[in-house]
C-alpha positions as CSV (number, residue, x, y, z in Angstrom):
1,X,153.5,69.3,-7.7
2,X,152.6,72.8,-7.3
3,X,153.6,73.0,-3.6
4,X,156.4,71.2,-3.8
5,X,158.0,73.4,-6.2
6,X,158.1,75.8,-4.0
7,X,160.3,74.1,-1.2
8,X,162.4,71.3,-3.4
9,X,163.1,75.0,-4.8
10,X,164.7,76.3,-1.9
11,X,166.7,73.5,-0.6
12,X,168.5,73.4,-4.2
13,X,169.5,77.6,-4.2
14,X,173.0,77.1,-3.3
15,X,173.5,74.7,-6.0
16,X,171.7,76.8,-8.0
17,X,173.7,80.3,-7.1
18,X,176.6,78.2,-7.5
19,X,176.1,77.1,-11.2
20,X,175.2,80.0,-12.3
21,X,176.8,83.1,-10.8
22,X,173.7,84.1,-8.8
23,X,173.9,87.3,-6.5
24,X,172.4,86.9,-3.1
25,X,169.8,89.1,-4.2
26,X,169.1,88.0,-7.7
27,X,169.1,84.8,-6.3
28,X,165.4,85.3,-4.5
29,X,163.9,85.9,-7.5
30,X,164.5,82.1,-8.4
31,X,161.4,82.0,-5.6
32,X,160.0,85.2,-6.2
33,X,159.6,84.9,-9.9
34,X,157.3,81.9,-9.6
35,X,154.8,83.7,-6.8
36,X,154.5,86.9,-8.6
37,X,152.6,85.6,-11.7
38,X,151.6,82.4,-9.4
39,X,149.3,85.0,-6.9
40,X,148.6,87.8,-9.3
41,X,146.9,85.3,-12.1
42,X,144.5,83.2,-9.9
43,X,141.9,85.5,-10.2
44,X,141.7,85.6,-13.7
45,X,142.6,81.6,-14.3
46,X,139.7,81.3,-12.1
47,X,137.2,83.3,-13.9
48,X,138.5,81.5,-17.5
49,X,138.0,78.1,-16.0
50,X,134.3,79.7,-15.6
51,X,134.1,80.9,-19.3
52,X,136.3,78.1,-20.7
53,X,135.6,75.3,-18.9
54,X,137.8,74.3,-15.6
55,X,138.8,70.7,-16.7
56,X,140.5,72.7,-20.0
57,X,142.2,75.3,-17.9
58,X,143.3,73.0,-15.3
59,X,144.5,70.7,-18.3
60,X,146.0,73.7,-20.1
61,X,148.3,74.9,-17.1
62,X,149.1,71.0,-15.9
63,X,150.7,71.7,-19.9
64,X,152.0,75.0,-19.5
65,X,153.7,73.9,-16.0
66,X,155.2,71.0,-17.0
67,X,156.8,72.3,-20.0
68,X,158.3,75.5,-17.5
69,X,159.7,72.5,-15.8
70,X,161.8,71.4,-18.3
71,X,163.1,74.9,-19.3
72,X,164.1,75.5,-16.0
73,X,166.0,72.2,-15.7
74,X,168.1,73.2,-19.0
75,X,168.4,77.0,-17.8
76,X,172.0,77.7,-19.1
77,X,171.7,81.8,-17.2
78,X,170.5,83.3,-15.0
79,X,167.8,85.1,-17.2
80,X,167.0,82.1,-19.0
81,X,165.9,80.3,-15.3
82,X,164.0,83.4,-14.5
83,X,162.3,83.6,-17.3
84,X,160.9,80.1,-16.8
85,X,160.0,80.3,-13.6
86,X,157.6,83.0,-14.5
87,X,156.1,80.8,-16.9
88,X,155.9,78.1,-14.1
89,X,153.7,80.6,-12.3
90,X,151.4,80.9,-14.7
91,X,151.1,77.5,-15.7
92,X,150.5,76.7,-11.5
93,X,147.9,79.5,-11.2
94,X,145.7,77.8,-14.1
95,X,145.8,74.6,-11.8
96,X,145.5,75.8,-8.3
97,X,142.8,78.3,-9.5
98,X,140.2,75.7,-10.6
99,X,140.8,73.1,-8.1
100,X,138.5,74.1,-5.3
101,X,135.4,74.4,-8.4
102,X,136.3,71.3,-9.6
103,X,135.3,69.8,-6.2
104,X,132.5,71.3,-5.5
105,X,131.1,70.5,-8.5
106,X,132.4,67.0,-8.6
107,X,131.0,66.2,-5.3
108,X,127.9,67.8,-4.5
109,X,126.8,65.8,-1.5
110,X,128.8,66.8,1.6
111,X,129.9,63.7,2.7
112,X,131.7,62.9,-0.6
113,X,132.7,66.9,-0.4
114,X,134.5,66.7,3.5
115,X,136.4,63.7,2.1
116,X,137.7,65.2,-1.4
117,X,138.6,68.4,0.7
118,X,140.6,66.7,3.5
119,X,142.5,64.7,0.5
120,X,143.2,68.2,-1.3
121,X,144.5,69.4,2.3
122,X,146.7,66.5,2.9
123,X,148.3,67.1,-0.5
124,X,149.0,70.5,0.2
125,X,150.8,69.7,3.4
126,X,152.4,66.7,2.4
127,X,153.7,68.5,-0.5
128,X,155.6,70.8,1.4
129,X,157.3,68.2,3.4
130,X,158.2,66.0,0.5
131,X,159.7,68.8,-1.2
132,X,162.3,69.3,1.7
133,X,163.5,65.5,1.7
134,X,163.1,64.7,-2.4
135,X,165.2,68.2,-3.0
136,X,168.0,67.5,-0.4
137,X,168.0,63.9,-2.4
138,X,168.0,65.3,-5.5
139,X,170.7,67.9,-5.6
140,X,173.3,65.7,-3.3
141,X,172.7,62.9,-5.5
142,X,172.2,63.9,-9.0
143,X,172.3,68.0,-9.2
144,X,170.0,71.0,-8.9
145,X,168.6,70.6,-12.2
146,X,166.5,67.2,-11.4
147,X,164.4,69.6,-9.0
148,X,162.2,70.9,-11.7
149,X,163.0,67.2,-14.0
150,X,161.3,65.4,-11.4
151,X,157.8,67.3,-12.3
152,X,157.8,65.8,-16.2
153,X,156.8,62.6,-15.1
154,X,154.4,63.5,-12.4
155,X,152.7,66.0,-14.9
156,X,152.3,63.7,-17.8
157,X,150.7,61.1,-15.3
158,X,148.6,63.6,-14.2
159,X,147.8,64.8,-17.4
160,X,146.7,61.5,-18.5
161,X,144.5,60.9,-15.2
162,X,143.1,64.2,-15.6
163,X,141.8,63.4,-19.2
164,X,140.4,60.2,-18.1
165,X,139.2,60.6,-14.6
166,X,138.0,64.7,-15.3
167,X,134.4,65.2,-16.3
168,X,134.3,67.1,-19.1
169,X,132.3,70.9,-18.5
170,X,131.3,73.1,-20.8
171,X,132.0,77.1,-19.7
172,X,129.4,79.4,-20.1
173,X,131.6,80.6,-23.2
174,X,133.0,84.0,-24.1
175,X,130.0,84.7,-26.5
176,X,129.6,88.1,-24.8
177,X,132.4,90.4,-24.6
178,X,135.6,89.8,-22.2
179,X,136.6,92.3,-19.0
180,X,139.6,92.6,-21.1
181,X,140.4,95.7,-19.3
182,X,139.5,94.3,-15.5
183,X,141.6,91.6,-16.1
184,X,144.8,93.4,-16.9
185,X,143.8,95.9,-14.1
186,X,143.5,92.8,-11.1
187,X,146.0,91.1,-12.8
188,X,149.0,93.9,-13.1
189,X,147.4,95.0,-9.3
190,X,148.0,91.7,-7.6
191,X,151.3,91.5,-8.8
192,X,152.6,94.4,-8.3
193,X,150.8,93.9,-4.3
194,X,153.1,90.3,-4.2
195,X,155.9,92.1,-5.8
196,X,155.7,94.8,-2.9
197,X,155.4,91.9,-0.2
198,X,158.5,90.1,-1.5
199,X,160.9,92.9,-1.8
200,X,160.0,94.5,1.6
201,X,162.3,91.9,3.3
202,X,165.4,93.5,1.1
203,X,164.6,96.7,0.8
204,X,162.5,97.0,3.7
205,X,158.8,98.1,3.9
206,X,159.6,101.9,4.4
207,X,161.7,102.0,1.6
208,X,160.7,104.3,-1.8
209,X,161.1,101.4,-4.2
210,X,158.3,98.8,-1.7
211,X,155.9,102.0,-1.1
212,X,155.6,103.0,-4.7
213,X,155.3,99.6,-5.9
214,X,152.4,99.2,-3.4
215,X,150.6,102.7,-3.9
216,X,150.1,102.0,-7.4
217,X,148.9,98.7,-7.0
218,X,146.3,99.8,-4.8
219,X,145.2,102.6,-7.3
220,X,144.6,100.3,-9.7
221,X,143.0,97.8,-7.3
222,X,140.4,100.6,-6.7
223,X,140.0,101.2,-10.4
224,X,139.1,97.3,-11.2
225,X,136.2,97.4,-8.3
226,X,135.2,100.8,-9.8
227,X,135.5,99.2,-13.7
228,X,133.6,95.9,-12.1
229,X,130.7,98.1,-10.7
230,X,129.6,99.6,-13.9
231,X,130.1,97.4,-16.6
232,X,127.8,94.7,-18.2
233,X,129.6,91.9,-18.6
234,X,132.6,91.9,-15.5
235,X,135.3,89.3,-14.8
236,X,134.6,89.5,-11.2
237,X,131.1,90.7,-10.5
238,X,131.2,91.8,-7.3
239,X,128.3,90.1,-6.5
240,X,130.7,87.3,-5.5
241,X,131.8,89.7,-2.7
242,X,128.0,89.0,-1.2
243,X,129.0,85.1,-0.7
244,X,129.3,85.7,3.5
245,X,131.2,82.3,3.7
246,X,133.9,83.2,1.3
247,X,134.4,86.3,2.4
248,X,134.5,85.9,6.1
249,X,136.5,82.3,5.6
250,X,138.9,83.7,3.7
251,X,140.1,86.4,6.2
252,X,140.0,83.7,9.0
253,X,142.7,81.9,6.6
254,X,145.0,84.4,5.9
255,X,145.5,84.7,9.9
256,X,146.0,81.3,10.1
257,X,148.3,80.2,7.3
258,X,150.3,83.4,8.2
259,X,151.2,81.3,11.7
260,X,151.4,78.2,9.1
261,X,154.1,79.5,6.9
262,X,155.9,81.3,9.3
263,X,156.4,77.8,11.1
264,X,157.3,76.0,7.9
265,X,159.7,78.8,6.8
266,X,161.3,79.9,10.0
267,X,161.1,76.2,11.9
268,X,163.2,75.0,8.8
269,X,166.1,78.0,9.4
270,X,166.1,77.4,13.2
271,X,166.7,73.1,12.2
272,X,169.1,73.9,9.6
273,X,171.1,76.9,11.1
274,X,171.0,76.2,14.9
275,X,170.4,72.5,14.7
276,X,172.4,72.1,11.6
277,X,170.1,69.5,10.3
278,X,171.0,68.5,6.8
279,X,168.0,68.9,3.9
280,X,166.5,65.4,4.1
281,X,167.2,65.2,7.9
282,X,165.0,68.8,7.9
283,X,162.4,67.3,5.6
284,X,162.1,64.0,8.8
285,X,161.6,66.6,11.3
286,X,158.2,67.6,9.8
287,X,156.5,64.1,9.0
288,X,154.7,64.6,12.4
289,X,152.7,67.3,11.0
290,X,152.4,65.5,7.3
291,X,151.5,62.5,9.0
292,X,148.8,63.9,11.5
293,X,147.3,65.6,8.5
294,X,147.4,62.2,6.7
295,X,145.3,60.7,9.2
296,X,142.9,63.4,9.7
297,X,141.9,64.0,6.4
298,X,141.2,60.2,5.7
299,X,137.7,60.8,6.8
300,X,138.6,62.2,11.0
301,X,138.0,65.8,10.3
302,X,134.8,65.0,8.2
303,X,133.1,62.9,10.9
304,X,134.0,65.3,13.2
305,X,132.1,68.3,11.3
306,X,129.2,66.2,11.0
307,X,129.2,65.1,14.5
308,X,130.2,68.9,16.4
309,X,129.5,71.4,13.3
310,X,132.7,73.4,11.5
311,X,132.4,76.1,13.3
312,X,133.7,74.1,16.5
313,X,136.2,71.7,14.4
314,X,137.8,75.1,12.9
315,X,138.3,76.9,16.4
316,X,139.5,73.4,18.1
317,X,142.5,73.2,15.1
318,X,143.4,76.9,15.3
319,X,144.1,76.4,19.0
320,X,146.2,73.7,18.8
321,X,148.1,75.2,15.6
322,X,148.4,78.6,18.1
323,X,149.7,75.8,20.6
324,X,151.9,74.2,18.7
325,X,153.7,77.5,17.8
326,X,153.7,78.9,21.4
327,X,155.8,75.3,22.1
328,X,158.0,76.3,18.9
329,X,159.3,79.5,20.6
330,X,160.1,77.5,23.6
331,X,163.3,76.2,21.2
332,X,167.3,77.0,22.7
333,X,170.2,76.5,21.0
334,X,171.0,72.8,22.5
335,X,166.3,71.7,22.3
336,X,166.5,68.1,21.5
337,X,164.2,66.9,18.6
338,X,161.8,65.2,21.2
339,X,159.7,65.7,22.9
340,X,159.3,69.7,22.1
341,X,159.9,70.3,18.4
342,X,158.2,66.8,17.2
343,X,155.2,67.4,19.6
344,X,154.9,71.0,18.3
345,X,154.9,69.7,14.8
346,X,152.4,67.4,15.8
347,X,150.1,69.9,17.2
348,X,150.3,72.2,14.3
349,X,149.6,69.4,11.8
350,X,146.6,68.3,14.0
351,X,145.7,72.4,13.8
352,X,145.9,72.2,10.0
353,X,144.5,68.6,9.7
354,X,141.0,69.9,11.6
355,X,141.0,73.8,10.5
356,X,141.7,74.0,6.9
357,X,138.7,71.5,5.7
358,X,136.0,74.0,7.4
359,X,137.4,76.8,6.3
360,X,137.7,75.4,2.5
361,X,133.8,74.1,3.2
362,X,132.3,77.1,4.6
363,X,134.4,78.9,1.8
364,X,132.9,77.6,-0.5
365,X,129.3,76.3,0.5
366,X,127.1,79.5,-0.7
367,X,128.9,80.3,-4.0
368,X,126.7,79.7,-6.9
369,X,128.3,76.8,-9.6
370,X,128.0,79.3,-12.0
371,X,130.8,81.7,-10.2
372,X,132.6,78.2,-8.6
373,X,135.8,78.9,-10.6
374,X,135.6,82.7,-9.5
375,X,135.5,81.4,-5.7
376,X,138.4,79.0,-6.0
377,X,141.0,81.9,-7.5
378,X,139.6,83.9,-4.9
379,X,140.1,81.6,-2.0
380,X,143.6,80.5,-3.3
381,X,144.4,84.3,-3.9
382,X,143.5,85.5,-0.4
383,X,145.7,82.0,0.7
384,X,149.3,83.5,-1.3
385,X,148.8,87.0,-0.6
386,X,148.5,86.1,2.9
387,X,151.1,83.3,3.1
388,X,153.4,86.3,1.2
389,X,152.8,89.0,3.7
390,X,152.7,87.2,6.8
391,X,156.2,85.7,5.8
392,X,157.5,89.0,4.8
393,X,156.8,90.3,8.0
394,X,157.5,87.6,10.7
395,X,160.7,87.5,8.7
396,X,161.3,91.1,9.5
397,X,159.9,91.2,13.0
398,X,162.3,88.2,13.0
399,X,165.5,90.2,11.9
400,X,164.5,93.5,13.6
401,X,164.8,91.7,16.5
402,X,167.9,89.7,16.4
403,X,169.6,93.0,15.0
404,X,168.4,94.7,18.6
405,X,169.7,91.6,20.4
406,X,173.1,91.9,18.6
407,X,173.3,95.5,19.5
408,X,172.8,94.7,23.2
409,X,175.7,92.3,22.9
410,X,173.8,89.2,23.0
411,X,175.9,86.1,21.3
412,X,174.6,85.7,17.6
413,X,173.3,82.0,18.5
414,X,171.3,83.3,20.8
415,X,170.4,86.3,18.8
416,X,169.2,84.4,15.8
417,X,166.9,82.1,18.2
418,X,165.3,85.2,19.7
419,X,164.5,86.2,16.2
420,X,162.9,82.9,15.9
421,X,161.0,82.9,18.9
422,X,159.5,86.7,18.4
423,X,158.1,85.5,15.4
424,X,156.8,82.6,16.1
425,X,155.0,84.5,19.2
426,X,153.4,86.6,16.7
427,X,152.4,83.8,14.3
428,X,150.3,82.5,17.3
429,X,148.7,85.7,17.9
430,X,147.6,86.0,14.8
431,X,145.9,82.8,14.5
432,X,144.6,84.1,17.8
433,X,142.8,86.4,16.1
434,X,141.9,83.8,13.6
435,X,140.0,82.3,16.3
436,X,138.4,85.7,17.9
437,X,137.2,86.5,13.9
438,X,136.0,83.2,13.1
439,X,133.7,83.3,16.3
440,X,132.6,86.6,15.2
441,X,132.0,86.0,11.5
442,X,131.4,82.5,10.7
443,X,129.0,81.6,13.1
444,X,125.5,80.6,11.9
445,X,123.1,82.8,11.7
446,X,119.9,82.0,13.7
447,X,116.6,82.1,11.3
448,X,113.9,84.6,13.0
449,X,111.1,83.3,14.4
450,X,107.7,83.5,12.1
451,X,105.6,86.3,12.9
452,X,102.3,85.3,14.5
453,X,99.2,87.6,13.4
454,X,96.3,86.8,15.6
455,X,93.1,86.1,14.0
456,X,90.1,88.4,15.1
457,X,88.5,87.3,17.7
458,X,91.3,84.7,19.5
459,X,92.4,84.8,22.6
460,X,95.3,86.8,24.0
461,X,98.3,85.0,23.8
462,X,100.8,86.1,26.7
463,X,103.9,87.5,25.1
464,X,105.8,85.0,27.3
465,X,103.8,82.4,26.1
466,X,104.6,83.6,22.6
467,X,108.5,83.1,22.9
468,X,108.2,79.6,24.4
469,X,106.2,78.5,21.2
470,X,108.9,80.5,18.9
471,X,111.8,79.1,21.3
């Protein structure tokens, strides 16, 4: 539900401008709205569902979400629709930031836990995909308003399951005293960093308004860690920050998913302003990767960590995501569907089929249960901060580019697919690096080899000898 909202959004804008006397640039904070309070409250969401309990946080945004929904299918302004998308944010950052916790703790044993997480994967894809055919449905059918109706009977479904499928946990409590403080700190920080990110594709990254925004929420960023060092009781002890695997995984991700969204984002303008594919005709053109990921994370993607470890399952998707990107910038003005864009889709679901599982595992393997809620706002944070600025600037390397092509005298067609194909160049650099960084960071550590203290009187032992036995 939560990523759908986010594309069945998009396709219905026009409608949306339309009705209700939108400018083009109030119009992006329809999107924009929802992702500031979305990214900058995971943290603290996460660290509640620690306190509180997850199942009741999880339950309490399903509540606060859903009821969003329905304000923002009665909007009557522009303010009014705003307004509720903000508190659609909020109400998705309780959700997302517990998920990953609920998991782990859910399923311990790692067979159970590679399954749950390929599911959770596959609904995050699929979500994406559905969103672009159920909104293009929705708005030429009914209107733009049934976008954001559609999610009242999904939540109170969900709802219901959660109370009776959920186990309920008991949080640790807020008996001691509440980071009050740290969490407006983090909180006002991370979205003033998304609001930064956002508007750097309007008024451009150079620009007063983007590097003020950004200064100040980096001075406050520094102020939480300092806050966090030297109090008692924080709401992120950065002890958290000594989890290797969360760390380390999470950089890996942001290269990745900044190739993932770049695709999803930019793949769907090149269909539907080159190809002139219609909404639900866009929405097709992606089952390849929705379906790929379907398959893999029905148990595929598990065996395969057991049988070749996640360290080789992770670099194997990021290649073919990286691959499946390259064949994207391959795209002209007259590419047929097949065999290029379907079999890029297909690579890049087969990337994020085999990659994201790992990383979400090795994410999350060496965060203690008591700090699980803590590590799933962090992952998802580190996940929409990266998804934001990777998107803000393949979108701009995009533009910059087309802009220079225009100026050369290059026809606007081709112009706009040059854009395309710079960024998705980049995009599969980055998750080049992805690759170089996860070989660097998340391999296994070998143990040392026990010291050997001879006893008096033994025998020399060659030091040759020595390493053999230790080997």
């Amino acid at each position: 539900m939560i990523v759908l909202d986010v594309t069945i959004v998009n396709v219905a804008l026009p409608s949306i401008q339309h009705d209700l006397g939108f400018s083009q640039a109030n119009l992006t904070w329809v999107v924009n709205a929802f992702l500031v309070t979305f990214g900058s409250l995971l943290l603290l969401a996460g660290r509640l569902g620690d306190l509180l309990g997850r199942r009741r946080v999880f339950l309490a945004g399903l509540v606060v979400f859903t009821l969003a929904s329905l304000l923002c299918g009665v909007a009557p302004s522009q303010g009014a629709l705003i307004a509720a998308r903000l508190l659609q944010g909020v109400g998705a950052a309780a959700q997302a930031s517990v998920i990953l916790a609920i998991i782990v703790t859910e399923f311990p044993e790692a067979a159970e836990r590679a399954r749950a997480m390929g599911a959770y994967v596959f609904v995050s894809v699929a979500g994406g995909s559905l969103g672009l055919l159920a909104g293009g449905l929705l708005t030429e059918a009914l209107s733009w308003h049934w976008v954001f109706f559609v999610n009242l009977p999904v939540g109170i479904a969900t709802f219901a399951a959660g109370r009776a499928i959920m186990r309920a946990d008991r949080g640790r409590g807020l008996e001691h005293r509440v980071d009050w403080l740290g969490s407006l700190l983090v909180t006002v920080s991370l979205a003033g960093a998304i609001y930064a990110i956002v508007e750097a594709t309007t008024h451009g990254w150079a620009s007063p308004h983007v590097l003020g925004v950004g200064v100040l929420a980096a001075v406050l960023m520094a102020a939480f860690v300092a806050l966090e060092a030297r109090i008692e009781h924080p709401i992120m002890p950065l002890r958290i920050l000594r989890s290797r695997g969360l760390v380390n995984a999470s950089l890996v991700r942001g290269l990745l998913v900044t190739g993932m969204y770049s695709t999803f984002f930019l793949g769907t303008l090149y269909l539907e302003h080159v190809r002139h594919y219609s909404a639900l005709q866009t929405g097709a053109a992606f089952l390849p990767w929705t379906l790929t990921v379907a398959v893999l994370s029905q148990g595929v993607t598990a065996r395969l960590v057991t049988r070749f470890g996640a360290l080789r399952v992770l670099t194997a998707g990021m290649a073919s995501a990286a691959a499946g990107l390259l064949l994207f910038a391959t795209v002209g003005p007259d590419t047929a569907y097949f065999p290029t864009v379907f079999f890029a889709c297909f690579l890049i679901g087969m990337g994020i089929g085999n990659a994201f599982m790992p990383l979400l595992t090795l994410a999350m393997a060496d965060v203690p249960a008591a700090d699980a809620g803590l590590g799933s706002g962090i992952t998802n944070v580190s996940q929409q901060i990266s998804g934001a600025l990777g998107l803000a600037v393949l979108s701009t390397i995009a533009t910059e580019h087309t802009k220079s092509l225009l100026a050369d005298g290059q026809a606007p067609a081709g112009a706009l697919i040059g854009g395309y194909q710079v960024a998705f160049i980049t995009g599969a650099v980055a998750i080049g690096a992805g690759i170089l960084l996860a070989q660097r960071l998340l391999r296994p550590r070998k143990p040392r080899p026990p010291m050997r203290v001879a006893r008096p009187g033994a025998a020399h032992v060659p030091a040759l000898a020595m390493e053999e036995q230790a080997a």
